[in-house]
C-alpha positions in Angstrom: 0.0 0.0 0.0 1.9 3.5 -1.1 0.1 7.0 0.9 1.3 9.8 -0.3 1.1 13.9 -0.1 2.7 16.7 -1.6 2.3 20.1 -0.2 3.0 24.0 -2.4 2.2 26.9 -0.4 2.3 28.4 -4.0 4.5 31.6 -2.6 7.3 33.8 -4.0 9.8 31.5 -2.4 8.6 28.0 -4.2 8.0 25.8 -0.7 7.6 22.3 -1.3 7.3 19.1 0.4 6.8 15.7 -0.4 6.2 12.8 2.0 5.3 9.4 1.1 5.2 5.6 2.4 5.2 2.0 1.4 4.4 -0.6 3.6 4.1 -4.2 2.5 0.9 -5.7 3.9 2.1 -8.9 4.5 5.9 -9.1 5.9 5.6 -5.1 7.4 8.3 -3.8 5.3 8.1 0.2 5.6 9.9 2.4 2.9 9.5 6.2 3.5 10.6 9.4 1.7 10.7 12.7 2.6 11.8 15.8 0.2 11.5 19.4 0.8 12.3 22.8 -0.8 12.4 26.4 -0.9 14.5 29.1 -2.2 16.5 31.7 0.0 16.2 34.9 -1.9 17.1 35.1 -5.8 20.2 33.3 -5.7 20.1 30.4 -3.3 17.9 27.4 -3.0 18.1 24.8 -0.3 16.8 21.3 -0.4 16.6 18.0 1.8 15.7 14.8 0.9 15.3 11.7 3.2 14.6 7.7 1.9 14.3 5.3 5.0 13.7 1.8 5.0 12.2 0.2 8.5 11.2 -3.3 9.5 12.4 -5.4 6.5 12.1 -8.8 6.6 14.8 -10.6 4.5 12.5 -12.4 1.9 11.4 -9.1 1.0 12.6 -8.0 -2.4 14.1 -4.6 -0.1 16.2 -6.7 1.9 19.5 -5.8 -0.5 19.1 -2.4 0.2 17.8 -2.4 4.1 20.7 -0.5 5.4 21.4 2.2 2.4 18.7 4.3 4.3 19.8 8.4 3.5 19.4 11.8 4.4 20.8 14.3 2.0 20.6 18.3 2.7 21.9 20.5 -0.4 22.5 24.6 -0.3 22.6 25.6 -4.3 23.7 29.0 -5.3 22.6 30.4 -8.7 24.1 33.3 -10.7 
């Protein structure tokens, strides 16, 4: 089962954010993802993103990647 939600506030600094989560129904496995956005003024724009995996059981087709769980903030300057 995947839930999911993404969220604009639609204002002059382009906030986002976008959650989401996958949980097998039948072993428990639990993937989640987490990004967000927003600009800093004309020339800088910072971002974070998160992927987490939680509960996997190891006949689950996740199971390679149960420990490459990530959280990743970036500061981007434009000129």
């Amino acid at each position: 089962m995947f839930l999911g939600a993404r969220y604009a506030l639609n204002d002059v600094d382009d906030t986002q954010a976008l959650a989401g989560t996958l949980i097998d129904l039948e072993d428990g496995t639990m993937s989640f993802l987490i990004e967000a956005e927003r600009r800093i003024g004309d020339r800088w724009k910072v971002e974070a993103e998160a992927r987490l995996l939680a509960n996997v059981d190891d006949t689950n087709a996740f199971a390679a990647f149960k420990r490459d769980s990530f959280v990743n903030i970036r500061l981007s300057r434009f000129f």
